[in-house]
N, C-alpha and C positions, 0 to 999 in steps of 0.2 A: 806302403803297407808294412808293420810291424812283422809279422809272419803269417804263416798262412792260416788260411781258412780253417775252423774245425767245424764239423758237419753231424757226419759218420763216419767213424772210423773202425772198420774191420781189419781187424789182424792178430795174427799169433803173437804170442806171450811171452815175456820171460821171467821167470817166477825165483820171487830173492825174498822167501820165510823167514827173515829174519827180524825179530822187534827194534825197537828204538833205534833206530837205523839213523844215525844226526850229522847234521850237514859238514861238519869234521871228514867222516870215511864219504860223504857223497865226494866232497871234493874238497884236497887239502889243503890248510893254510897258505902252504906254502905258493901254491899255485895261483894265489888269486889277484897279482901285482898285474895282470890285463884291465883295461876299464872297458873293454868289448866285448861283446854275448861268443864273439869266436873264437873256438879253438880250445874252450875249457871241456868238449866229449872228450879228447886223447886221453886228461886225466881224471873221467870219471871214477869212483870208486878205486885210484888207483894203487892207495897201499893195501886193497886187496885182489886187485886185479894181479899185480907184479911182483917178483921178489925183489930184491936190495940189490940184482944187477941186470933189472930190466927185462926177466925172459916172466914169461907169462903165467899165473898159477892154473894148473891146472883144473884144479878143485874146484875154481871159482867161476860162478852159473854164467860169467858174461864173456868167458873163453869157450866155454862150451859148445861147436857148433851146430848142436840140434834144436837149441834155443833162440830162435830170432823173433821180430817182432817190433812193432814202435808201440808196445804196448808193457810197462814193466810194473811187476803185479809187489806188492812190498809185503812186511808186517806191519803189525798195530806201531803206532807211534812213529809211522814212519817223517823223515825230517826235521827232526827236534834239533836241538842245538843252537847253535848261534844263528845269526839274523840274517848270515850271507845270502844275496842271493843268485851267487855265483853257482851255490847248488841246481835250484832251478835251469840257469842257463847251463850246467855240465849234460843233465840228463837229457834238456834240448836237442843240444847241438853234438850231443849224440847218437841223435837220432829218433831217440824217444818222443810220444805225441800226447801221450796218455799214463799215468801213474795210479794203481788202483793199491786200497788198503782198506783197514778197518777205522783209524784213526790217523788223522794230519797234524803236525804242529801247525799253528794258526798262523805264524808269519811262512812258514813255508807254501802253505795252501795260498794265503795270496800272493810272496813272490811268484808261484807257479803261474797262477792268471795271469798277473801283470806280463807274461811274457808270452802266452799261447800253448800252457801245459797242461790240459785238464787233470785235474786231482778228482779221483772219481770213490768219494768215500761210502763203503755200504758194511752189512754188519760183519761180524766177524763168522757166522754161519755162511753167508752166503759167499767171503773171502775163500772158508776152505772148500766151498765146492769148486773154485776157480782153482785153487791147487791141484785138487785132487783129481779134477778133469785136463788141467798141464801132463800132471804127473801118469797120468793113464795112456797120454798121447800129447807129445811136446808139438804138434802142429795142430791141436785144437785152438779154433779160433773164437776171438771173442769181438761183436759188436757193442760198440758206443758210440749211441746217439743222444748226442746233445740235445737236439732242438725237445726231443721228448724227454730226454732227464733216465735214461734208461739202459744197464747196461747186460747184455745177453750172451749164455755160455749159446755158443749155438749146436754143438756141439748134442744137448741137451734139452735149449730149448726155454733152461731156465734164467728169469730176468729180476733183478732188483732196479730200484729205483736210487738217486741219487738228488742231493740238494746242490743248487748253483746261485750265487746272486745274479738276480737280474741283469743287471748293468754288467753285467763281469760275462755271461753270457753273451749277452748282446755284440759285445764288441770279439771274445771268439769267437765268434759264428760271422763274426766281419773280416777279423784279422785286423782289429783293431789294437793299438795301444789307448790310454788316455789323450797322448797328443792327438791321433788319426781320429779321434772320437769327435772332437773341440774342433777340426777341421773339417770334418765332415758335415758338423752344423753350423758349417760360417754360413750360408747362407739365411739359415732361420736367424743366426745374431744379428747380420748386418738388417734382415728386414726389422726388428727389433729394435736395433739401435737407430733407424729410420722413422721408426713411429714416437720415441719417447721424447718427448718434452724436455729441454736443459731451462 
């Protein structure tokens, strides 16, 4: 199995209001000479996580320990930038399950799928209520459920709705990659390839 299952996923939040947020500061150049999904969370966000001899910024939301959660709430625009999609795997293997905003870049929103990140886009109204419900109480929690497309302050009670491709579904809600997908229907191929004619 590629990674786990996504379902339902309830949990508190960590909330980073900032726009354009591109995959440079997710996770930097420097760091990306791994060709495995482990080990790139240590330097998520890390030239704003640290200073220039390693002690930790204070300032920044992902030191903070009242903020926890595999659930990390962005601004508009968030993963623009280049194609890496080391980004993706940083926020993963971070710990993160779930990325919510008002706008995704496109190649980030699918590297996210392709690895079992939900990117959970809804408007930008209903973004600042999920701030503004963090920011009232940092252990508000938030439900996202897939199978319905829905994601709920609970808090509140209030829910918007989110778009997912199908296929791209299917296979989180499996913990699938593309390869686990193609393996999964060997069976239906080889019956297939057993009926057709050469």
């Amino acid at each position: 199995m590629a990674y786990d299952k996504f379902t339902i996923l309830k949990s508190s939040a960590v909330p980073m209001p900032i726009e354009n947020v591109d995959t440079d500061q997710i996770i930097p150049a420097r760091f990306l000479k791994a060709t495995e999904r482990k080990g790139f969370g240590d330097n998520l966000f890390r030239d704003w996580r640290y200073n220039t001899d390693d002690t930790p910024k204070r300032d920044f939301v992902l030191n903070n320990p009242i903020y926890t959660g595999k659930i990390l709430v962005g601004g508009k625009n968030f993963g623009s930038g280049s194609s890496r999609e080391h980004a993706a795997w940083a926020i993963y293997d971070y710990g993160f399950r779930c990325v919510v905003s008002s706008f995704f870049a496109d190649i980030f929103k699918n590297n996210s799928l392709n690895i079992g990140l939900l990117p959970v886009q809804i408007t930008p109204e209903f973004l600042d209520k999920i701030f503004t419900a963090i920011e009232a109480d940092p252990k508000t929690e938030l439900e996202v459920n897939l199978q319905d497309q829905i994601i709920t302050i609970l808090a509140t009670g209030e829910k918007a709705s989110f778009d997912i491709n199908g296929y791209k579904k299917h296979n989180m809600m499996n913990g699938f990659d593309d390869i686990d997908y193609l393996q999964a229907m060997k069976g239906d191929i080889q019956t297939f390839a057993a009926k057709s004619i050469y």
